[in-house]
C-alpha positions as CSV (number, residue, x, y, z in Angstrom):
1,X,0.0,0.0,0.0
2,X,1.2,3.0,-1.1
3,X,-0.3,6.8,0.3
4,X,0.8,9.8,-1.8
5,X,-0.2,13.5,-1.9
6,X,-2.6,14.3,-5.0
7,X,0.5,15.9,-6.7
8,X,2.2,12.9,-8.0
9,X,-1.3,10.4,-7.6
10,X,-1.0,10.2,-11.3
11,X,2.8,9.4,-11.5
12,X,2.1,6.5,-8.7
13,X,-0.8,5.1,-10.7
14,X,1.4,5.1,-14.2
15,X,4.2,3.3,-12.3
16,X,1.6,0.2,-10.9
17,X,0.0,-0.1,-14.6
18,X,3.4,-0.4,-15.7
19,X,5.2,-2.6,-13.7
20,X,4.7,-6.2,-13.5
21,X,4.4,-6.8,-9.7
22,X,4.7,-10.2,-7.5
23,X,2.3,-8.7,-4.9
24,X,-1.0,-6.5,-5.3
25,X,-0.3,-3.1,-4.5
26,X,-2.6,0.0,-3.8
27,X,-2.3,2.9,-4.5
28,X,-4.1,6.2,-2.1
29,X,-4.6,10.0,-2.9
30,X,-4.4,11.9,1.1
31,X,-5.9,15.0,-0.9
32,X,-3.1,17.3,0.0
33,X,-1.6,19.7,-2.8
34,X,1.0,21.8,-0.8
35,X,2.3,22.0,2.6
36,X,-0.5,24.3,3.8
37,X,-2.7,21.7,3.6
38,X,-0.5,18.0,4.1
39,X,-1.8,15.6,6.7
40,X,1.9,14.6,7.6
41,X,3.3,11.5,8.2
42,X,0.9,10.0,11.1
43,X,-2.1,11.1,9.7
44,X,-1.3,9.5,6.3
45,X,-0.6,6.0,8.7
46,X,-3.8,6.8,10.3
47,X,-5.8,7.2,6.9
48,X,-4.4,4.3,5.2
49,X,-5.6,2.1,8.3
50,X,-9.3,4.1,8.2
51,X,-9.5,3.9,4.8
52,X,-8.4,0.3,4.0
53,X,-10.0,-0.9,7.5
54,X,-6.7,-2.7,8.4
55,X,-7.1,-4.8,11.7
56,X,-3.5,-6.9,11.7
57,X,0.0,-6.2,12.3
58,X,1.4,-3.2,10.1
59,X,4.9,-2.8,8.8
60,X,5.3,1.1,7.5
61,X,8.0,2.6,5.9
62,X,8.7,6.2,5.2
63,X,9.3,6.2,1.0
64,X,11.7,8.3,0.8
65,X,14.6,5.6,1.7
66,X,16.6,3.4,-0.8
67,X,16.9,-0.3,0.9
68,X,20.0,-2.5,0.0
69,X,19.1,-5.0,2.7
70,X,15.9,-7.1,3.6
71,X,13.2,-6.3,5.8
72,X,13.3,-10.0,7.2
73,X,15.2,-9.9,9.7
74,X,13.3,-7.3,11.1
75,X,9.7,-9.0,10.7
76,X,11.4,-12.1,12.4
77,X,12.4,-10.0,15.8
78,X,8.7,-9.0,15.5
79,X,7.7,-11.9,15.7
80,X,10.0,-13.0,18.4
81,X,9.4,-10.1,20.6
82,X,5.6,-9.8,19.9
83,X,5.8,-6.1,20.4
84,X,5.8,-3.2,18.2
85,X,8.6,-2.6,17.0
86,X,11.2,-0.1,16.0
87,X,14.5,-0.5,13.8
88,X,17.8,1.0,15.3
89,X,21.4,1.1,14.0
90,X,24.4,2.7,15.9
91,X,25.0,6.2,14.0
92,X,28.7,7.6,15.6
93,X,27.6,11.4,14.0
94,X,25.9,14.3,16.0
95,X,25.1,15.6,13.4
96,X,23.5,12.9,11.6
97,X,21.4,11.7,15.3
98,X,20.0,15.7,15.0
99,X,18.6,14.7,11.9
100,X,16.7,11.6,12.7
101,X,14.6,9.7,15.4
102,X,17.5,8.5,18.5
103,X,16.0,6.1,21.0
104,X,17.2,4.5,24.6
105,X,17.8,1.2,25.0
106,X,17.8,-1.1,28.0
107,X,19.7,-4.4,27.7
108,X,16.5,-6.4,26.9
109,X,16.2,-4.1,23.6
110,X,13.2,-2.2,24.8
111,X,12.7,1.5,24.1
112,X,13.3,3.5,27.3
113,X,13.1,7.0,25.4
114,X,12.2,7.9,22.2
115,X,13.0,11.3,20.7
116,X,12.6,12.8,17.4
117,X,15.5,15.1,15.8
118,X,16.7,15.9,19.4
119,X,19.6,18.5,19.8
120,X,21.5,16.6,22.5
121,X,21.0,13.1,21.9
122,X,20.9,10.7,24.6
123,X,22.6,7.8,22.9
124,X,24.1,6.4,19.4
125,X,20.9,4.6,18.3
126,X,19.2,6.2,15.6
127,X,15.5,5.0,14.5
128,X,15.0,4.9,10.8
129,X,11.2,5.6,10.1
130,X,10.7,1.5,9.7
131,X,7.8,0.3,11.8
132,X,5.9,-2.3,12.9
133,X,3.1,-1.4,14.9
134,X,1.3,-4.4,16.5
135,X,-2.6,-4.4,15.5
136,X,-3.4,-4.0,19.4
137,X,-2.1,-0.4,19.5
138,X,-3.3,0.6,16.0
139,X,-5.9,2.6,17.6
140,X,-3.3,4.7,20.0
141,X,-2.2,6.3,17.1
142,X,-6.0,7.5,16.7
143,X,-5.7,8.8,20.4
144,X,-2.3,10.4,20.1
145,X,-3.6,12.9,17.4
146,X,-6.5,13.8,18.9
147,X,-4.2,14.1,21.9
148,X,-2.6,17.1,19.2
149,X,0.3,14.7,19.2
150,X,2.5,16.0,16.9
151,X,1.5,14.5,13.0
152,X,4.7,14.9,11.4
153,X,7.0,12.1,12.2
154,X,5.9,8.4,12.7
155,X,7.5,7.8,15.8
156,X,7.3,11.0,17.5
157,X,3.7,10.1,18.9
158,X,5.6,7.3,21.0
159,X,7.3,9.8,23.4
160,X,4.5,11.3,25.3
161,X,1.1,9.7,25.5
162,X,-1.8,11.0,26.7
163,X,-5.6,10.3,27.5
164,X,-8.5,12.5,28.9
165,X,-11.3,11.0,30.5
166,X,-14.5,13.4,32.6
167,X,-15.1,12.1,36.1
168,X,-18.1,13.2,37.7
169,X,-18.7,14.7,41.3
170,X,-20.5,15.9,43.8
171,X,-20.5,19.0,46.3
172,X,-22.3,19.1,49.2
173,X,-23.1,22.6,50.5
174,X,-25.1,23.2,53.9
175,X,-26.2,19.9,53.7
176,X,-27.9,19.8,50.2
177,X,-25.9,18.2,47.8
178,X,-26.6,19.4,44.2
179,X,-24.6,17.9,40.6
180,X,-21.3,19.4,39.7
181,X,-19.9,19.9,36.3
182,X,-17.6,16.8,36.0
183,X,-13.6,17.6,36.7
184,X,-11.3,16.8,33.5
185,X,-9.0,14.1,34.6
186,X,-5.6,14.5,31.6
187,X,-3.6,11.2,32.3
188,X,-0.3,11.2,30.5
189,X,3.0,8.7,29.7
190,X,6.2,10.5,29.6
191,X,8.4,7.7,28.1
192,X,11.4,9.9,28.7
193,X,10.9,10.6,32.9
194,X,9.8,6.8,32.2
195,X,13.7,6.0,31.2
196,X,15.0,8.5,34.0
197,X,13.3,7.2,36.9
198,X,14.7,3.7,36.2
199,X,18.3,4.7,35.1
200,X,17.8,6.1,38.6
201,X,16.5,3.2,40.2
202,X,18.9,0.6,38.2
203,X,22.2,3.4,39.3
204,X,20.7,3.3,43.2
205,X,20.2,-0.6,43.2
206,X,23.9,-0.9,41.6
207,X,25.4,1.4,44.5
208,X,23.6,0.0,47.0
209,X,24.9,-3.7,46.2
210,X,28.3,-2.6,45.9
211,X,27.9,-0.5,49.8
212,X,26.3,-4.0,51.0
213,X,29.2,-5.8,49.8
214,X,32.1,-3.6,51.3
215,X,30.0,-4.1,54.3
216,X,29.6,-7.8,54.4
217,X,33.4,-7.7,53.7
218,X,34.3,-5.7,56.9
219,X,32.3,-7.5,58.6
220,X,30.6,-4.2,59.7
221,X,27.2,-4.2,62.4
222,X,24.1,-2.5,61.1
223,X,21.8,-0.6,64.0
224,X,18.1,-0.1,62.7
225,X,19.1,3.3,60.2
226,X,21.9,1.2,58.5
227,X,19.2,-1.7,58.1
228,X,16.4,0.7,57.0
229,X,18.7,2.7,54.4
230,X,20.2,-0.5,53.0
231,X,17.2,-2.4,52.6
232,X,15.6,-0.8,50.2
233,X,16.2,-3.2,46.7
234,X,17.9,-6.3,49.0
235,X,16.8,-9.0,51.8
236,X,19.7,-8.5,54.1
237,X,20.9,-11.9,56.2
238,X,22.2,-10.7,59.9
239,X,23.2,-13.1,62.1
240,X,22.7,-12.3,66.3
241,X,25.4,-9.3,66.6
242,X,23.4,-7.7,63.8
243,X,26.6,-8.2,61.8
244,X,26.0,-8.4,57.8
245,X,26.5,-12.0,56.7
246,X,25.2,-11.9,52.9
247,X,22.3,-10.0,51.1
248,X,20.5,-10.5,48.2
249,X,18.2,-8.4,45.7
250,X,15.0,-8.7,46.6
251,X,12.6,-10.1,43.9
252,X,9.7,-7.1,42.7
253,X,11.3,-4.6,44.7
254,X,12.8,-2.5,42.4
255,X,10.2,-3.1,39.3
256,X,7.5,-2.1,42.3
257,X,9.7,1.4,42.7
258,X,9.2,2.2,38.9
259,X,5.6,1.1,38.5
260,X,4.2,4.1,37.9
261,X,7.3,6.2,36.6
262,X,6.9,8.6,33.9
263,X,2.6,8.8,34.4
264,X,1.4,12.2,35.7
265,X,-2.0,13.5,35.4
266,X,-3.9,16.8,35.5
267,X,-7.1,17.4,37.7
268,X,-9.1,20.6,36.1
269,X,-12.4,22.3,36.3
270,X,-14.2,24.3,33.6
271,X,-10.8,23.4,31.5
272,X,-11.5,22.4,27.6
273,X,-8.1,21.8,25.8
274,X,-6.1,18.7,24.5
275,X,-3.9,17.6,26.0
276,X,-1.0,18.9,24.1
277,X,-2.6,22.6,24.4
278,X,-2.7,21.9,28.7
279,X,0.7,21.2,28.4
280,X,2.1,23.8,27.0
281,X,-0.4,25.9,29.7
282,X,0.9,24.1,32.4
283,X,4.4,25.0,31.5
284,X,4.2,28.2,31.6
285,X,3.2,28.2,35.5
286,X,7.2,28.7,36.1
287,X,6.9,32.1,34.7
288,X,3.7,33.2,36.1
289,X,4.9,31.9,39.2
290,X,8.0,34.2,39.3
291,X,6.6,37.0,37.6
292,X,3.9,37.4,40.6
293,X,6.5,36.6,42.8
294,X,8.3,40.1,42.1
295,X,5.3,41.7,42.1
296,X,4.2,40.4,45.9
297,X,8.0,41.4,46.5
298,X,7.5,44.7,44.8
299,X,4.4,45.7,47.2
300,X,6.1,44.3,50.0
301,X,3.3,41.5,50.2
302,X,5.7,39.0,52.4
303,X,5.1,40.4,55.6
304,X,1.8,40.6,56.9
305,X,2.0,42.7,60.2
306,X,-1.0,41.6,61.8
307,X,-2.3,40.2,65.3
308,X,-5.4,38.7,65.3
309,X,-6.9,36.4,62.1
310,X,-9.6,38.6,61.0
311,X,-7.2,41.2,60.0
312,X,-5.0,38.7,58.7
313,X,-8.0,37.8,55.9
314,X,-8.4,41.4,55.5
315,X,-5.1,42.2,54.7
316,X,-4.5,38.8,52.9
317,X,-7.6,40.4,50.7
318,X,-6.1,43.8,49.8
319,X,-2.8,41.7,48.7
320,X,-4.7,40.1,46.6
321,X,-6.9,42.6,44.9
322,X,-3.2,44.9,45.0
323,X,-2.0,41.8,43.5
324,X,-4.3,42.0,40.3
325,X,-4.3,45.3,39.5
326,X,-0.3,45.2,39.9
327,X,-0.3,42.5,36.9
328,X,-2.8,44.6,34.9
329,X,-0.5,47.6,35.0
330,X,2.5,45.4,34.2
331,X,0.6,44.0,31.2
332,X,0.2,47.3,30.3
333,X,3.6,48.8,30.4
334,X,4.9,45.9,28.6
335,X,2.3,46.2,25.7
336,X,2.6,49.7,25.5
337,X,6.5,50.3,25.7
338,X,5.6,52.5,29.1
339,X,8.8,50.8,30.7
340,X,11.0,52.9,28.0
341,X,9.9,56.4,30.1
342,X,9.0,54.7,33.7
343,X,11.7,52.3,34.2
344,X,9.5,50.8,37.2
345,X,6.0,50.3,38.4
346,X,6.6,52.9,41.3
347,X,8.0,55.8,39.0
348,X,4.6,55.3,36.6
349,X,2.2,55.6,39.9
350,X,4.0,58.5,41.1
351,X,3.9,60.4,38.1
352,X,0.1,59.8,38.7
353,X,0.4,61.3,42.0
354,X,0.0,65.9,41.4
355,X,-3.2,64.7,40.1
356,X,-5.9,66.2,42.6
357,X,-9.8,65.2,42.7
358,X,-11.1,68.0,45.4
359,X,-14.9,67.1,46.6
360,X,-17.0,70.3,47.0
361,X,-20.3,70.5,49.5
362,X,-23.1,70.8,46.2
363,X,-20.8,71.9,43.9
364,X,-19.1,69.8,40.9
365,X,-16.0,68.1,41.8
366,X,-12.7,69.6,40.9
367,X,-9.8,67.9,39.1
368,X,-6.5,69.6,38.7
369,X,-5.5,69.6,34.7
370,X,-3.2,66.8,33.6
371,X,0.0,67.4,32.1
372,X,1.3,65.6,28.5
373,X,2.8,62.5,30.0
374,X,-0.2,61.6,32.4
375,X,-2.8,62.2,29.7
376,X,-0.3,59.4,28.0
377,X,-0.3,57.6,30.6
378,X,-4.5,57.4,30.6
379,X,-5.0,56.8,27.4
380,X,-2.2,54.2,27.2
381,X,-4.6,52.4,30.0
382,X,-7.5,53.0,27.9
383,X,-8.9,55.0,31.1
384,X,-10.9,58.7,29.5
385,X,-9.5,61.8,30.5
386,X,-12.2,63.7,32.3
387,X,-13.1,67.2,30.3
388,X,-12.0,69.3,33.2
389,X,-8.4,67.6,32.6
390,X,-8.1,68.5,29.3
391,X,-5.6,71.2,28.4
392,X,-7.1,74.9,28.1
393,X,-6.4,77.7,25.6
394,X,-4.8,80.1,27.7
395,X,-5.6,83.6,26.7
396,X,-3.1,86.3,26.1
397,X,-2.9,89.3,28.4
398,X,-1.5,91.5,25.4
399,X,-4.1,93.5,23.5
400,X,-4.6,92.7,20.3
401,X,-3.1,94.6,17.8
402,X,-4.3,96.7,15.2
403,X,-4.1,95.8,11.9
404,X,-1.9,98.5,9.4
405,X,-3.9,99.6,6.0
406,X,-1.2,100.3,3.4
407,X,-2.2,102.0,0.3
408,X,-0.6,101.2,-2.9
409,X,-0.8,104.3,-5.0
């Protein structure tokens, strides 16, 4: 089977009618006619399998390779392994593993991390786009683009995986309990925190070994830390002095340590994105985080100064209200390029400050007239300048004078 773009449909058709081929072959138009509009790589996989209603084992191959060796090999360690699979083959150039797919290997040839054109590789193997994907997880591939996995590269939706699913809940308030919109529960695989968590785990097992062996051959005596500490991935055997006599690793312990290593989840309310789009949300909390941070520091939010917990809310409240209307006027100097003239928050407000609003007994209020820069500063906040504000023709205090008649005989 054979998926092209609509471009060269025709050219792929010609070459079937002429060629005298061993094996049926077809041949399917994906409707794209420019980059604007291509499905990419996974979405071709995924409409090939849609629109030939494949249910088995699938080998894919990216067409733009030249082969001088046979796929058997690989459709025999498929078999063997009954996994999907990937095909790997040691590539000594940086610049070359920038190019391509790199994945992790552990030493029963299963794929730790997976990473597509990464700019510090984590290892020599690099993944040429051969595939086979076992018919069981056919319909991830589905699931990862609707995820907004990225559609470009076959074996880029491998790295992280995720799933959403609603769960529905209840809030009792008062003692009436009434329906809640469900929460939004994002569950999601990272296959490289996956392949980090048990480097760590395999690295701590291997040290710990190696300290229970020194001790064994010292012949040291463990009290109840050393037995706690040292325990943790090996059955130790003591004999009545509490002296180490022999250890060994303890069967589960360490697989039980990297159960759930590299899943995460999300638990949000009134929250409608992908997961890919709540992602790239969430990681953008380090930021926010530190951007309010300066502000609290800015309006000296750290200390509270209060005695008694109602005043503690209270002032807790005006931080927080202080604390919105600070970001606002950040936004705003940022968008508007105020920061060029007020290199601080402070110097902006106090510019603000010879502005005076005097309240009269049945009379109109009073407002002293803005200068240039405030009026600036008012209309870069989109906040209307009151009429009494406004700059005023002054009048001049000279008379006018009179106008000369000149005759011109």
């Amino acid at each position: 089977m054979v998926v092209s773009n609509h471009k060269f449909f025709d050219h792929f058709t010609s070459w079937k009618e002429r060629c005298s081929l061993s094996h049926p072959v077809v041949i399917l138009d994906d409707g794209s006619t420019d980059n604007s509009n291509r499905l990419g790589a996974v979405r071709d996989i995924l409409f090939a399998i849609e629109e030939q209603e494949i249910d088995e084992d699938v080998l894919v191959l990216a067409g733009d390779n030249l082969l001088d060796f046979s796929l058997s090999g690989f459709v025999s360690f498929f078999a063997e392994k009954q996994s999907t699979c990937i095909m790997r083959h040691y590539e000594p150039s940086l610049a070359a593993l920038q190019r391509t797919g790199v994945a992790t290997i552990d030493s029963s040839d299963k794929v730790l991390l997976m990473e597509e054109k990464p700019r510090e590789p984590k290892s020599n193997w690099a993944v040429p786009p051969f595939y086979v994907y076992k018919r069981e997880d056919l319909p991830l591939i589905r699931k990862a683009i609707d995820s907004g996995g990225n559609t470009d590269a076959p074996g880029s939706f491998i790295a992280v995986y995720g799933t959403v699913c609603d769960v529905p809940f209840q809030v009792t308030v008062k003692g009436l309990r009434r329906d809640a919109r469900p929460l939004r529960l994002y569950l999601f695989f990272n296959n490289e925190a996956n392949g980090r968590d048990k480097d760590r785990v395999a690295h701590e097992l291997y040290e710990e070994g190696l300290t229970l062996a020194n001790l064994q051959r010292e012949g040291a005596v463990l009290d109840a830390t050393d037995k706690k500490q040292l325990s943790r991935y090996h059955d130790l055997q003591l004999d009545a002095e509490d002296r180490l006599t022999g250890f060994s690793q303890a069967p589960g312990r360490a697989e039980r340590a990297t159960r759930h290593s590299g899943f995460f989840a999300f638990l949000c309310n009134l929250v409608d994105k992908t997961p890919a789009e709540l992602l790239d949300l969430y990681g953008m909390r380090d930021v926010q985080e530190k951007s309010f941070d300066t502000i609290k520091t800015g309006q000296n939010g750290r200390r509270l100064r209060t005695s008694t917990e109602l005043s503690n809310d209270g002032r807790l409240f005006i931080q927080f209200l202080a604390l919105i209307l600070n970001s606002r006027i950040e936004h705003v100097m940022i968008d508007k390029g105020l920061y060029v003239t007020y290199p601080t928050r402070k110097l902006l407000i106090e510019s603000l400050t010879p502005i005076r609003s005097i309240e009269r007994p049945n009379r109109e209020r009073l407002i002293s007239e803005m200068l240039k820069p405030q009026r600036e500063v008012f209309e870069a906040f989109g906040i209307e300048i009151p009429l009494q504000c406004r700059p005023k023709k002054r009048k001049s205090s000279r008379p006018a004078k009179k106008a000369k008649t000149i005759s011109l005989s």
